[in-house]
Residue frames relative to the residue before (quaternion, step in Angstrom):
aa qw qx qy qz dx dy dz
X 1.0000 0.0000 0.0000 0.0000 0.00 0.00 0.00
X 0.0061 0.7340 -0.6758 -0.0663 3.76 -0.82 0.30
X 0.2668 -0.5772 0.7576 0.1472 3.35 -1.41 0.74
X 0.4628 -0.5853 0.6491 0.1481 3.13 -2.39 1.45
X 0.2152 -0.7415 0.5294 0.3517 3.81 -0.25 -0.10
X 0.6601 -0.6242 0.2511 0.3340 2.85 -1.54 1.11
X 0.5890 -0.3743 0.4496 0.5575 3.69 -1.37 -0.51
X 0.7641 -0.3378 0.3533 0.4211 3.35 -1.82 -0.28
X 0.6466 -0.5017 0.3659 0.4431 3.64 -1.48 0.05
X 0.6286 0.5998 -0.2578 0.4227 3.22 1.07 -1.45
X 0.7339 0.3722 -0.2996 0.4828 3.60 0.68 -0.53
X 0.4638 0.6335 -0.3983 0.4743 3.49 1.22 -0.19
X 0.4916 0.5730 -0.4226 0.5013 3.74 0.94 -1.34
X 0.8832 0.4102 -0.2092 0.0888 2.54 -0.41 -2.09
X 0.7137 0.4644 -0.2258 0.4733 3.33 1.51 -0.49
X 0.4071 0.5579 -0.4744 0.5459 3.41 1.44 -0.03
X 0.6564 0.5029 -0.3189 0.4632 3.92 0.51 -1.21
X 0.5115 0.2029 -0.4791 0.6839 4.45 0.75 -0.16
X 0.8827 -0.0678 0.4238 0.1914 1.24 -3.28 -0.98
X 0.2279 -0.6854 0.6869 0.0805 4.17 -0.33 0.99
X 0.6507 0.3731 -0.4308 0.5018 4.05 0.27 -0.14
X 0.6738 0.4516 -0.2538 0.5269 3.60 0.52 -1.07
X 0.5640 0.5425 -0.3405 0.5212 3.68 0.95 0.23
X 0.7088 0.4212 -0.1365 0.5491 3.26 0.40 -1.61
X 0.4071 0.5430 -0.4429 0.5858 3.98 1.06 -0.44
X 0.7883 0.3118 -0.2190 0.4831 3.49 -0.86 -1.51
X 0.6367 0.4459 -0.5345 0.3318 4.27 0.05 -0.31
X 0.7908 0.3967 -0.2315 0.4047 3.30 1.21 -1.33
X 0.7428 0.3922 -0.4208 0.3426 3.55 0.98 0.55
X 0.1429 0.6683 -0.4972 0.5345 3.05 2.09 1.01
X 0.8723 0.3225 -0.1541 0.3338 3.39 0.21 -1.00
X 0.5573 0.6216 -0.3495 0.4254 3.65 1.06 0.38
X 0.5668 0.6421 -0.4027 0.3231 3.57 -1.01 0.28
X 0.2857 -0.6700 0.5350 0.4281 3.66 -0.85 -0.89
X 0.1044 -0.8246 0.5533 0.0549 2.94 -1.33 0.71
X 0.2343 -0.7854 0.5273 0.2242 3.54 -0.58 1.01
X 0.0484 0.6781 -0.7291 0.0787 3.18 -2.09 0.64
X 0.1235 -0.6947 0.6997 0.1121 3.85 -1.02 0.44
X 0.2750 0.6684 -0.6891 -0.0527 2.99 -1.59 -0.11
X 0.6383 -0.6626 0.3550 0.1656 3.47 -1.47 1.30
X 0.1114 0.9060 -0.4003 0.0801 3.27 0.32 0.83
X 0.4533 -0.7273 0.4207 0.2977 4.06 -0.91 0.82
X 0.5175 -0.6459 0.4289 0.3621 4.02 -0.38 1.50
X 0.7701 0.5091 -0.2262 0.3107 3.59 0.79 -0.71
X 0.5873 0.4992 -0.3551 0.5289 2.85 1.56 0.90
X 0.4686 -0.5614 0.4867 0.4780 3.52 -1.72 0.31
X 0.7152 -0.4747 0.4394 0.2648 3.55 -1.71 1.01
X 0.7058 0.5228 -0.3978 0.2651 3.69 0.76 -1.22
X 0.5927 0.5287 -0.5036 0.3400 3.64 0.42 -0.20
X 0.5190 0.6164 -0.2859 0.5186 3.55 1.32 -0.75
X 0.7425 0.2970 -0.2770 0.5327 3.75 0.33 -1.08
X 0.6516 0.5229 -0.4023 0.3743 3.96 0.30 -0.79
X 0.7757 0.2833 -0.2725 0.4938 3.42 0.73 -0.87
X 0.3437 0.6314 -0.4436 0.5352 3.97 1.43 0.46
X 0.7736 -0.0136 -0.0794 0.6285 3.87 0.15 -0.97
X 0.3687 0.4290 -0.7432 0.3574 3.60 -0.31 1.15
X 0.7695 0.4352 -0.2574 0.3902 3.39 0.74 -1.29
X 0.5595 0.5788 -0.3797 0.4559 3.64 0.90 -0.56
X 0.5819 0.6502 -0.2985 0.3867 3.42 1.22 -1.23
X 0.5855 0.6025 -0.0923 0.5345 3.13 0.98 -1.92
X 0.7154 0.5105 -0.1350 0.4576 3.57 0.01 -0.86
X 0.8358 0.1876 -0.0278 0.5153 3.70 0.35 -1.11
X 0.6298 0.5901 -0.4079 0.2979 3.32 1.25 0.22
X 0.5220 -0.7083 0.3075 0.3622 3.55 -0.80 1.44
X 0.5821 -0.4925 0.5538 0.3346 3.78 -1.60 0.80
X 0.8232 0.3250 -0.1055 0.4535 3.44 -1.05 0.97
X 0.5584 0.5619 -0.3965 0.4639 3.49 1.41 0.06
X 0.0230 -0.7862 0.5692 0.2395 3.62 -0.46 0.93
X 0.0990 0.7361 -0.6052 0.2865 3.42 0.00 1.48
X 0.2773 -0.6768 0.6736 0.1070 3.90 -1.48 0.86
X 0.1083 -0.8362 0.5344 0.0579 4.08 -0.34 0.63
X 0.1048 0.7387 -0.6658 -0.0114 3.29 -0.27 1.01
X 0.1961 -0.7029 0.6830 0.0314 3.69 -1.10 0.96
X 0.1211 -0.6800 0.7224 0.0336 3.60 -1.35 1.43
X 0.2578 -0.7521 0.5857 0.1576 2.82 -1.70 0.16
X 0.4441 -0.8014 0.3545 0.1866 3.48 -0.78 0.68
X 0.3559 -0.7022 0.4146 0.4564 3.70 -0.62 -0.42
X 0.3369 -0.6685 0.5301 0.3983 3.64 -1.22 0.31
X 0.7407 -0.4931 0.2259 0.3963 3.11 -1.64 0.50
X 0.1130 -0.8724 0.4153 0.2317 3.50 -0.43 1.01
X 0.4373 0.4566 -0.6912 0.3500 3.55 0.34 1.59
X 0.4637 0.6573 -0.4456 0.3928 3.55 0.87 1.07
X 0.0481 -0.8532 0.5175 -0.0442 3.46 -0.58 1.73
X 0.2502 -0.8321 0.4946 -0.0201 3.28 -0.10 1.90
X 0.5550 -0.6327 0.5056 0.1899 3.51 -1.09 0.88
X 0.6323 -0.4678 0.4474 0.4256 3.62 -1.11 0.42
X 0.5780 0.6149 -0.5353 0.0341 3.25 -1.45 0.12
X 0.6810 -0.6627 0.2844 0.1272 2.68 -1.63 1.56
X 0.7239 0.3350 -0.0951 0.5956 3.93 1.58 -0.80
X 0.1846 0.7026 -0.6849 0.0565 3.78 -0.15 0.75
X 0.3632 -0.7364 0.5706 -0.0182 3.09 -1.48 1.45
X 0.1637 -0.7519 0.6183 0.1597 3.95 -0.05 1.30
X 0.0347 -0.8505 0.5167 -0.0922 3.46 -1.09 0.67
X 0.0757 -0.7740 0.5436 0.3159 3.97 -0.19 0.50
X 0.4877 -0.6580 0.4916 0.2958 3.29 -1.70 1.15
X 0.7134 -0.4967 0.3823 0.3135 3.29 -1.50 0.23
X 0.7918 0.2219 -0.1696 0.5431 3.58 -0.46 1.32
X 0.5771 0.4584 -0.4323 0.5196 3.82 1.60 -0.16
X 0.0920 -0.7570 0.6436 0.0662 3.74 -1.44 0.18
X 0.5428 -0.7053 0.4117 0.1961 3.46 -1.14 1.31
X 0.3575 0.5827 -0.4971 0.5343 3.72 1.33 1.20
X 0.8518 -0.0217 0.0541 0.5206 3.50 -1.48 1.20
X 0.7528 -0.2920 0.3008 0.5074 3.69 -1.77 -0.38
X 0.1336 0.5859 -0.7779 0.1837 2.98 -1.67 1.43
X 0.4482 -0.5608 0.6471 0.2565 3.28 -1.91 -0.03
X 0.3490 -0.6846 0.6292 0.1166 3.85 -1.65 0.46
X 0.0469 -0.8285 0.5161 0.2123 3.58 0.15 0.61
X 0.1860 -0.6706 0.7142 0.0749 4.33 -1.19 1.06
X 0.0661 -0.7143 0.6963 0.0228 3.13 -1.51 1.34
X 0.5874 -0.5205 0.6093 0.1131 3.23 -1.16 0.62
X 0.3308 0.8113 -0.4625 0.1358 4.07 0.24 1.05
X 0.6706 0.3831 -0.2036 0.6018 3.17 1.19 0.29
X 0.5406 0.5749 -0.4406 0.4279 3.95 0.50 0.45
X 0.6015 -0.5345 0.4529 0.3839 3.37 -1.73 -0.21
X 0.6560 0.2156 -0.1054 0.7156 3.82 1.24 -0.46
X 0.3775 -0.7064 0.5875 0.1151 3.59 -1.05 1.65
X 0.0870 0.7363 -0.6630 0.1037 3.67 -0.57 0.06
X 0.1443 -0.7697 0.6139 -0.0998 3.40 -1.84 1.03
X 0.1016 0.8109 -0.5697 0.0866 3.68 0.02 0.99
X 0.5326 -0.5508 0.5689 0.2989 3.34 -1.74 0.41
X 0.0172 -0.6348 0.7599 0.1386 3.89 -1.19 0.07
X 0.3656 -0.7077 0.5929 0.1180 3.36 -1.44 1.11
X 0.0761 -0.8440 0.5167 -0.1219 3.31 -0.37 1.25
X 0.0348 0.7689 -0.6334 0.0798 3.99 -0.72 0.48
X 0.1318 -0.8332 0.5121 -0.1619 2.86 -1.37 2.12
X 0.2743 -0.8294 0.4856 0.0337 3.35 0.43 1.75
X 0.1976 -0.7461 0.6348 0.0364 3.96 -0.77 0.88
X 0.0553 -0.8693 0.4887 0.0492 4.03 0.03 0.41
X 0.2335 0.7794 -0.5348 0.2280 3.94 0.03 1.08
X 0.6614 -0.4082 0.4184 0.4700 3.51 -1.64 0.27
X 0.2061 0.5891 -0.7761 0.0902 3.36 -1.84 0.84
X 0.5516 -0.6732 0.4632 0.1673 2.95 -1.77 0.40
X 0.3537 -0.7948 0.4817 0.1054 3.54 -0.23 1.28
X 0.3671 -0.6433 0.6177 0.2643 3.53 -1.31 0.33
X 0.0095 0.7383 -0.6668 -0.1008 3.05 -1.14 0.74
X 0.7655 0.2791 -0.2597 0.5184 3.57 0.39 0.95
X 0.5231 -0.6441 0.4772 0.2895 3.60 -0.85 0.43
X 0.1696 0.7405 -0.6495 -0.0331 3.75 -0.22 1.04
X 0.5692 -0.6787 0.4538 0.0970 3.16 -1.83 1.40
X 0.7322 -0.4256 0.2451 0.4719 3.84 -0.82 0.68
X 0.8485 0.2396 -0.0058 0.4717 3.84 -0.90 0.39
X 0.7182 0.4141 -0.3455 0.4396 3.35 1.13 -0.02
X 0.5954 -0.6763 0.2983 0.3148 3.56 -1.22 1.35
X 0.5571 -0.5697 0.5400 0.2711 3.44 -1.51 0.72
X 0.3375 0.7305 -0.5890 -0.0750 3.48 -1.36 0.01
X 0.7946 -0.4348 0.0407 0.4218 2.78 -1.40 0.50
X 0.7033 0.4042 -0.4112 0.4158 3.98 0.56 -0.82
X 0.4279 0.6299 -0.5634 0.3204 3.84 0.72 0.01
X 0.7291 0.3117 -0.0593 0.6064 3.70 1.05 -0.31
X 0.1977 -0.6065 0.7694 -0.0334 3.13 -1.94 1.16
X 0.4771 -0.5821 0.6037 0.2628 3.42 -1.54 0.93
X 0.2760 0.7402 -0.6130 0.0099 3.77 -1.00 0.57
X 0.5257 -0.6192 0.3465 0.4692 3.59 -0.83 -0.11
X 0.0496 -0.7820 0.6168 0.0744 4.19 -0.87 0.42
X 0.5532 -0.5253 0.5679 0.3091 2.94 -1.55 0.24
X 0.3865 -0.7218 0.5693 0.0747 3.62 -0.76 1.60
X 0.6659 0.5244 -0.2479 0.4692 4.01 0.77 -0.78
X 0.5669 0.6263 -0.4238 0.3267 3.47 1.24 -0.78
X 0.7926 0.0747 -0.1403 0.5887 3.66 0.57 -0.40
X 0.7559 -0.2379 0.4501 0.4116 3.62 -1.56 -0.28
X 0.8721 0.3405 0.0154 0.3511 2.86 -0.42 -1.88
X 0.5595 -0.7290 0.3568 0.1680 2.96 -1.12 2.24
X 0.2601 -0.7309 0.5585 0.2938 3.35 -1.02 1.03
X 0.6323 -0.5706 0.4605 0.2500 3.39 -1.86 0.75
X 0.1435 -0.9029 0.3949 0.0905 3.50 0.58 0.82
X 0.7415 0.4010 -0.1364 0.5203 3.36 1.60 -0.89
X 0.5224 -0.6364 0.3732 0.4275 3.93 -0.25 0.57
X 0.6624 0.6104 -0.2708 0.3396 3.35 1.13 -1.36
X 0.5744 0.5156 -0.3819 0.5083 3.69 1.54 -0.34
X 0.8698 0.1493 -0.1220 0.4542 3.90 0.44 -0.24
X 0.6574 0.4053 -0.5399 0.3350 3.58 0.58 0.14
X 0.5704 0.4729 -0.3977 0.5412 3.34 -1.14 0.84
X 0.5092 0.6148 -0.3284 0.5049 3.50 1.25 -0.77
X 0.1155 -0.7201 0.6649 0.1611 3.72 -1.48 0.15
X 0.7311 -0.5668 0.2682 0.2689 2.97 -1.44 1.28
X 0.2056 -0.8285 0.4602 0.2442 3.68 -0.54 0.08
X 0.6782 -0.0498 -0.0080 0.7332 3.34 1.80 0.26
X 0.8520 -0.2112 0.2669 0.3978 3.18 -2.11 0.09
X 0.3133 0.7952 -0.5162 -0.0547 3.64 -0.32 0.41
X 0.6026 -0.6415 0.4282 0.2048 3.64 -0.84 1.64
X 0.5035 -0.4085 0.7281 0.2224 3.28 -1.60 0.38
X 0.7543 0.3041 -0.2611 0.5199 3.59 -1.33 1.48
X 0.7897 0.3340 -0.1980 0.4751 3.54 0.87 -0.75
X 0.5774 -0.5812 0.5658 0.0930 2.91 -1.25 2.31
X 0.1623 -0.9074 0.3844 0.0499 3.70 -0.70 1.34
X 0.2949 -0.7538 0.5783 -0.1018 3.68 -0.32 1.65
X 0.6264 -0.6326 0.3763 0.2566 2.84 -1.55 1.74
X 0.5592 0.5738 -0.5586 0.2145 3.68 0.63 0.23
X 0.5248 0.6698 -0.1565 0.5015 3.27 1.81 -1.03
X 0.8549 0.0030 -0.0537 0.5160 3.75 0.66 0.40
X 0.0743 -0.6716 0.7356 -0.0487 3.07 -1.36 1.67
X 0.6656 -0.4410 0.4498 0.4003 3.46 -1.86 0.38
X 0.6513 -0.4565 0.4818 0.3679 2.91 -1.51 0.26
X 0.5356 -0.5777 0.5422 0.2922 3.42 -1.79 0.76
X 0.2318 -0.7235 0.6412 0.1081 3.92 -0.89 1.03
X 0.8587 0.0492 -0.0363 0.5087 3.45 1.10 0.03
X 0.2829 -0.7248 0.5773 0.2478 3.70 -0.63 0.63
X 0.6740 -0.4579 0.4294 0.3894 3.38 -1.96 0.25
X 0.8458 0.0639 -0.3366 0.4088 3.17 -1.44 1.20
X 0.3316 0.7980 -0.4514 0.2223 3.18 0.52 1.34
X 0.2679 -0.8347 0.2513 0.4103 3.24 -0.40 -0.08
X 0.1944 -0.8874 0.4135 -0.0611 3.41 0.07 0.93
X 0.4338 -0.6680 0.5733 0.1919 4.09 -1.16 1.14
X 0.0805 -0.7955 0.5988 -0.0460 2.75 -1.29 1.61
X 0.2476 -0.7605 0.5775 0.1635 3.36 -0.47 1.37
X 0.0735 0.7102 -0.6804 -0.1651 4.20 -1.16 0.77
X 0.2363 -0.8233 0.5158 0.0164 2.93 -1.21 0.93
X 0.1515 -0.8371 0.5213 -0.0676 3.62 -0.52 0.97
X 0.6427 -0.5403 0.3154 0.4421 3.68 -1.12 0.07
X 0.8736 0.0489 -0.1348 0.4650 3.35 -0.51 1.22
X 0.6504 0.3811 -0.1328 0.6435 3.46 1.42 0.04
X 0.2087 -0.6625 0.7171 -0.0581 3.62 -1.84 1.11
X 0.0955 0.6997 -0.7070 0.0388 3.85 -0.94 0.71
X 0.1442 -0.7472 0.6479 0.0336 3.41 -0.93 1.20
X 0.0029 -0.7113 0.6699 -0.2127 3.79 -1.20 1.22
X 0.2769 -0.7598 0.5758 0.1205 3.52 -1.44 0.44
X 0.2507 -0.7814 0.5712 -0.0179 3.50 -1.35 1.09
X 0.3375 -0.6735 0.6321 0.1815 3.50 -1.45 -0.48
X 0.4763 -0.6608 0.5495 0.1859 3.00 -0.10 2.45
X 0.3838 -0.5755 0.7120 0.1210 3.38 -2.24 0.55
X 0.7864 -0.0524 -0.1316 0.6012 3.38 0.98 -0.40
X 0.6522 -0.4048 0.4100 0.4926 3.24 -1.38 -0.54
X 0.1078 0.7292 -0.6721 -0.0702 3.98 -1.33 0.49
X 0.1286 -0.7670 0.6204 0.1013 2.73 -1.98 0.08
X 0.7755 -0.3938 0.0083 0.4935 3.40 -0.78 0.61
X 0.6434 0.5323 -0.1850 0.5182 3.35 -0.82 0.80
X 0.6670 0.5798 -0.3157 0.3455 3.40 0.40 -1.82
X 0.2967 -0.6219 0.6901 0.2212 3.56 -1.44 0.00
X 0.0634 -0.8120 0.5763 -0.0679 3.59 -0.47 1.54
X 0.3181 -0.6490 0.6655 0.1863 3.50 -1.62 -0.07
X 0.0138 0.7174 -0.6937 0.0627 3.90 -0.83 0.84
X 0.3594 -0.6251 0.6927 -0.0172 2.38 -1.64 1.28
X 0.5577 -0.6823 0.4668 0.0744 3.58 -0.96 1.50
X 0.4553 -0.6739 0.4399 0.3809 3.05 -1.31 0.62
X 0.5434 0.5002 -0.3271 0.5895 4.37 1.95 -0.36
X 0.5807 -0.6035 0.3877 0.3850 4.07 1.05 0.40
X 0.4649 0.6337 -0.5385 0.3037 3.60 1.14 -0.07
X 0.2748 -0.7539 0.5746 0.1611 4.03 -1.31 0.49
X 0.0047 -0.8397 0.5292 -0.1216 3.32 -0.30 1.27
X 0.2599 -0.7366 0.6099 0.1333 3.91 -0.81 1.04
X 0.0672 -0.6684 0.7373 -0.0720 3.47 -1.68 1.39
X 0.3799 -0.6262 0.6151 0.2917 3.01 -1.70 -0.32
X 0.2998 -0.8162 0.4513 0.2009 3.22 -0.78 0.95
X 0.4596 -0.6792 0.4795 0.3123 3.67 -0.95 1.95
X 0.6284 -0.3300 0.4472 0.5443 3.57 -2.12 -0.16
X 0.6874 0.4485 -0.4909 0.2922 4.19 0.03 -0.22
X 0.6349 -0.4785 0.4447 0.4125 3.30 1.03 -0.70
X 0.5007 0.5629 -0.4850 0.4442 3.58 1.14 -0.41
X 0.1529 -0.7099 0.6099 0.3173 3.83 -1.42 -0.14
X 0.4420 -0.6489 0.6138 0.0830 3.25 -1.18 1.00
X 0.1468 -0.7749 0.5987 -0.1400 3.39 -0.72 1.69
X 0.0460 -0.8038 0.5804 0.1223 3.79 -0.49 0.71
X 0.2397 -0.7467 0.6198 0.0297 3.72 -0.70 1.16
């Protein structure tokens, strides 16, 4: 395993001080696509020195300015009832739709040999930055704050979903389920409070070029700021908005 060292402090700050999802977004589509590279290599060796120093550098390369993130990249083994042919040019390569975040796979071709051949290598890239930890068990629907959490370092790669790196993105926030003591908390895990429950009545604002008509409906579900809602007219038509920080929903015609 080898660890990338992080960026500078100062760029840490600075990225603790934004959006830490809208970060973690932009690392993992740094890391997607295919990239090509070759590199001459003797059949009578094992492949991993070839692939480690393949995604160290890719790592290195594609990682976003301003990420205060550590990257340590393992490598796996291929299956070893697998009996590859000589060849002199094996091409590491990411496959289409994999991404150098958490478990993934490394695809090695065989471009230079007398028998082509293509295998996967299981590989698993751990990202390590500030997030906020639970330190207590908080129960559906009930509000975050600040002591419900401790700053510690986590693996970013372990899941998808961007962790909340900055308090200001979730306290005040409300749980969106069961959430555990130990677990580093991601925008799936908290939504705003509800400003209104289902069958309410609630101001809709439609808006159009050059023009605004305000009227009232009867939410389908409960929303809250942000949320993406359905209303239900006062002529039975069923029209989807987004619901503002006041509670109106905002309808685009």
């Amino acid at each position: 395993m080898r660890s990338i060292p992080h960026l500078s402090s100062a760029l840490a700050r600075t990225a603790l001080r934004g959006a830490a999802p809208l970060m973690a977004a932009a690392c993992i589509a740094g890391f997607t696509g295919q990239a090509v590279a070759q590199a001459a290599v003797d059949p009578s060796v094992d492949l991993a020195p070839l692939t480690q120093q393949w995604l160290d550098d890719a790592v290195s390369r594609n990682q976003t300015a301003g990420m205060p993130l550590r990257m340590e990249v393992s490598v796996g083994a291929l299956d070893s009832r697998l009996r590859l042919a000589p060849c002199a040019k094996v091409e590491p390569y990411l496959p289409v739709g994999a991404r150098l975040w958490g478990r993934t796979r490394l695809g090695l071709r065989c471009v230079q040999g007398a028998t082509a051949w293509n295998v996967f290598l299981p590989v698993t890239v751990k990202a390590y930055g500030p997030a906020w930890v639970l330190t207590s068990n908080v129960a559906p629907g009930a509000v975050l704050t600040a002591n419900d959490a401790t700053e510690a370092e986590v693996d970013w790669a372990a899941d998808n979903t961007p962790v909340m790196a900055n308090p200001d993105l979730w306290v005040g926030l409300v749980a969106s389920r069961q959430l555990v003591v130990g677990q580093a908390l991601r925008q799936n895990m908290v939504r705003a409070p509800h400003l209104f429950r289902a069958g309410a009545q609630v101001k809709v604002m439609a808006q159009g070029p050059g023009y605004a008509v305000t009227s009232a409906g009867q939410a389908m579900s409960a929303g809250g700021a942000g949320d993406s809602v359905r209303i239900r007219m006062a002529n039975g038509r069923i029209v989807g908005g987004i619901v503002g920080a006041d509670g109106t929903v905002e309808v685009a015609l």
